[in-house]
C-alpha positions as a printed NumPy array, in Angstrom:
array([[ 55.116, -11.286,  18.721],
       [ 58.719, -11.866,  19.301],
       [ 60.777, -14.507,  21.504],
       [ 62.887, -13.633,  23.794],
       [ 64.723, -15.684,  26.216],
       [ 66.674, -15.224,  30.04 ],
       [ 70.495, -15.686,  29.679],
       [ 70.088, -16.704,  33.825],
       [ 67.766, -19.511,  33.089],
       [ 67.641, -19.962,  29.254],
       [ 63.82 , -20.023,  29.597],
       [ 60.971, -18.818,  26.883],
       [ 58.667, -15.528,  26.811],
       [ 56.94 , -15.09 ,  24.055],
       [ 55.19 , -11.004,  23.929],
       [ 54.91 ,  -8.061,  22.143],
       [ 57.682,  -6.435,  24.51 ],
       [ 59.985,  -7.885,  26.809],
       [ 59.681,  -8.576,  30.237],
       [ 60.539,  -6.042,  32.935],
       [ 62.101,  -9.797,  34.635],
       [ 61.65 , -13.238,  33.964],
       [ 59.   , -14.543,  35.398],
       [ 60.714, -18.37 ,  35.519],
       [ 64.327, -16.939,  37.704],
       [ 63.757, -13.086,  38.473],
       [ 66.381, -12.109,  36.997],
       [ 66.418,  -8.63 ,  35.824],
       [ 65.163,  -7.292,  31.975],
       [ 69.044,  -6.667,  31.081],
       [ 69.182, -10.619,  31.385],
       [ 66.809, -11.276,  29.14 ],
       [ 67.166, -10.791,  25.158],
       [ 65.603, -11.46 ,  21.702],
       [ 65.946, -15.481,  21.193],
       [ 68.759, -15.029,  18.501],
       [ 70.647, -13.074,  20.385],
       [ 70.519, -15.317,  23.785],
       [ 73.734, -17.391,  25.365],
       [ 71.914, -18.792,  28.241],
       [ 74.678, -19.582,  30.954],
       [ 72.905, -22.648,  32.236],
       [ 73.113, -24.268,  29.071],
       [ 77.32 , -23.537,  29.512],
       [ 79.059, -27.152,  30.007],
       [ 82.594, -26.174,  30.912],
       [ 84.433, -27.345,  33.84 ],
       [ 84.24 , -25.034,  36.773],
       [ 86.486, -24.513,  39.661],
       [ 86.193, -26.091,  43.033],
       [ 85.441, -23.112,  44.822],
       [ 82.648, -22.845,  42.172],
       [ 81.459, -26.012,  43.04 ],
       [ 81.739, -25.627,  46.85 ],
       [ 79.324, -21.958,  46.073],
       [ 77.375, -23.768,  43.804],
       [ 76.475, -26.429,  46.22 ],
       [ 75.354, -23.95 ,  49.229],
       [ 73.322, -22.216,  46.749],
       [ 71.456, -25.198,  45.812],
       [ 71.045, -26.122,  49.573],
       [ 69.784, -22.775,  50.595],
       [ 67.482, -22.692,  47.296],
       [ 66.105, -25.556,  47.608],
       [ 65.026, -24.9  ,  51.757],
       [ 63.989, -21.743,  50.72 ],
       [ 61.185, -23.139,  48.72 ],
       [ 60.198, -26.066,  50.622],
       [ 59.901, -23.173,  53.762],
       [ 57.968, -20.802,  50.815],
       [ 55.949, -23.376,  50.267],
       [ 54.747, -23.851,  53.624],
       [ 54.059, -20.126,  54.344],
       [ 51.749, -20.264,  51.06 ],
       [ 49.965, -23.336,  52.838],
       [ 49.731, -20.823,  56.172],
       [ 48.761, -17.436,  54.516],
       [ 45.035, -17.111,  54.208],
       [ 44.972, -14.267,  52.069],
       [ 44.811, -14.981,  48.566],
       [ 47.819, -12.741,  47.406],
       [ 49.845, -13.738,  50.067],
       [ 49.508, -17.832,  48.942],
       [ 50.318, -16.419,  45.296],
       [ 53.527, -14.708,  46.371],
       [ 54.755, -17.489,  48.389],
       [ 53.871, -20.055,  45.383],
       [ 55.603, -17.418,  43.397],
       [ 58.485, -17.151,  45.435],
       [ 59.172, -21.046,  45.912],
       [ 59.323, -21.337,  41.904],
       [ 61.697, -18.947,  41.782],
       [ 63.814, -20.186,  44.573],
       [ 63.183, -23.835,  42.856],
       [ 64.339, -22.562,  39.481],
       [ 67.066, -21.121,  40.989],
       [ 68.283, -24.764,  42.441],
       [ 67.621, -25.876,  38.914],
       [ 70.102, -23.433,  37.483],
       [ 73.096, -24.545,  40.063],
       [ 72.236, -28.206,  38.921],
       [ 72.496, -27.603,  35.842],
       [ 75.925, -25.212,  36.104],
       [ 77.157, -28.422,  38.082],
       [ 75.777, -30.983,  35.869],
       [ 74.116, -32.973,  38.862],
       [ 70.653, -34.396,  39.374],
       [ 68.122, -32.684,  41.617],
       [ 68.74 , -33.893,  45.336],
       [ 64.926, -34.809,  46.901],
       [ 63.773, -31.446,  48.511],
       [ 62.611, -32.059,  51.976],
       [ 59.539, -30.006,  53.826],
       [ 60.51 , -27.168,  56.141],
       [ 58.566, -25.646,  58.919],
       [ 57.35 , -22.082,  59.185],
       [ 55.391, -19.951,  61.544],
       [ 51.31 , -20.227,  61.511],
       [ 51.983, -16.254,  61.811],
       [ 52.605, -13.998,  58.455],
       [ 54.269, -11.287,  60.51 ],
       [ 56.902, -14.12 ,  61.985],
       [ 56.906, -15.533,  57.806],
       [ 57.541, -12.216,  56.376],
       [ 60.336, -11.279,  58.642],
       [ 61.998, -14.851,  58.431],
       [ 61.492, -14.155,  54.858],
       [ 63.401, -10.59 ,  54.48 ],
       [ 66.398, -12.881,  56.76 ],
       [ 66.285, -15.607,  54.12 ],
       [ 66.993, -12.738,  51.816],
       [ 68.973, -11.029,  53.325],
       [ 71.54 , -14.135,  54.06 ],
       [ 71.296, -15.156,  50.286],
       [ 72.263, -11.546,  48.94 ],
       [ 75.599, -11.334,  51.084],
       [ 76.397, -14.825,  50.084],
       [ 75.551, -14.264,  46.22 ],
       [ 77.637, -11.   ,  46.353],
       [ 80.538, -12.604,  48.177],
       [ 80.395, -15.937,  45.62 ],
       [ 80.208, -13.761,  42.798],
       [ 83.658, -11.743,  43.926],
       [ 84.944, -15.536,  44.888],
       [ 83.952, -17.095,  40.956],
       [ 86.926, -17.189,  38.558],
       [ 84.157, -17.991,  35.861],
       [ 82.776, -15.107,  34.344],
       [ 79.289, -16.805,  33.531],
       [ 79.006, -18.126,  37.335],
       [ 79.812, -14.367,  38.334],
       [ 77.03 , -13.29 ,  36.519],
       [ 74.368, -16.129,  37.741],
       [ 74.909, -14.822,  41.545],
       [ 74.828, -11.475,  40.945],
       [ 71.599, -12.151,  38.434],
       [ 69.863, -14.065,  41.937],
       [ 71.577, -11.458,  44.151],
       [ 68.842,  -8.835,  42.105],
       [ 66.084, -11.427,  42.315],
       [ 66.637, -12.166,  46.228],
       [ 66.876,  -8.198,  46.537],
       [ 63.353,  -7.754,  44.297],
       [ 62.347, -10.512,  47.005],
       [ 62.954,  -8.141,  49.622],
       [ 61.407,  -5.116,  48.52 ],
       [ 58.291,  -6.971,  47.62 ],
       [ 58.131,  -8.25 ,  51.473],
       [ 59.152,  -5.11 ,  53.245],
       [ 55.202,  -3.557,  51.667],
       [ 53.641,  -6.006,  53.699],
       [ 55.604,  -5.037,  57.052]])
């Protein structure tokens, strides 16, 4: 058995192997490395820039309505898979939100519900445009971050929110 732990989150796995992705962010297997070898960037405490902080605070906006609005497809779907992806999906978006309060060192705001379609179709595609939105805004805020362990937490969700994709289009 060996640790290894996500340089996006600075969460656990503990396995024979490493994960293709952590299962806690998303963030792709090059993220994640033996536990001696791991500099999680959300445990980084530096001062950041104000354009940082500006694309820091949308993120945690948009990750924190994407899984209140995750969690309410998962409480629409009536397949069993489909409630297990959306709970899936709204802990990564969630962690996600934890991340960007931790890279600003601020306290969780209260997430409020969102509403979503009784329909899957309507869910899945407002769930490839929730994607798709987040992955040009990741790629633009990581071009826009002057830090280079910000840079790498969008582009880590910009992978996760494309993963997010993929996974959705096979049910279109």
């Amino acid at each position: 058995m060996n640790l290894y732990i996500c340089e996006i989150c600075g969460d656990a796995y503990i396995g024979v192997e490493k994960p293709s992705d952590c299962s806690f962010c998303g963030a792709k297997g090059n993220f994640i490395k033996l536990g001696s070898e791991a500099e999680p960037i959300a445990e980084i405490k530096t001062e950041i820039s104000e354009l940082s902080k500006k694309n820091l605070l949308e993120t945690l906006t948009l990750e924190t309505k994407a899984n209140a609005i995750y969690l309410c497809m998962a409480g629409k779907a009536k397949e069993y898979q489909i409630i297990k992806m959306y709970k899936r999906l709204a802990k990564i978006e969630l962690e996600h939100a934890i991340i960007a309060t931790k890279l600003l060192q601020i306290s969780m705001p209260e997430i409020k519900p969102e509403i979503c379609s009784d329909e899957m179709l309507e869910n899945f595609k407002k769930t490839i445009e929730l994607e798709d939105h987040a992955v040009e805004l990741y790629k633009k805020f990581a071009g826009e971050s002057a830090e280079a362990h910000i840079r790498k937490f969008f582009g880590a969700i910009m992978q996760a929110e494309i993963g997010h994709i993929e996974l959705i289009k096979k049910y279109l």
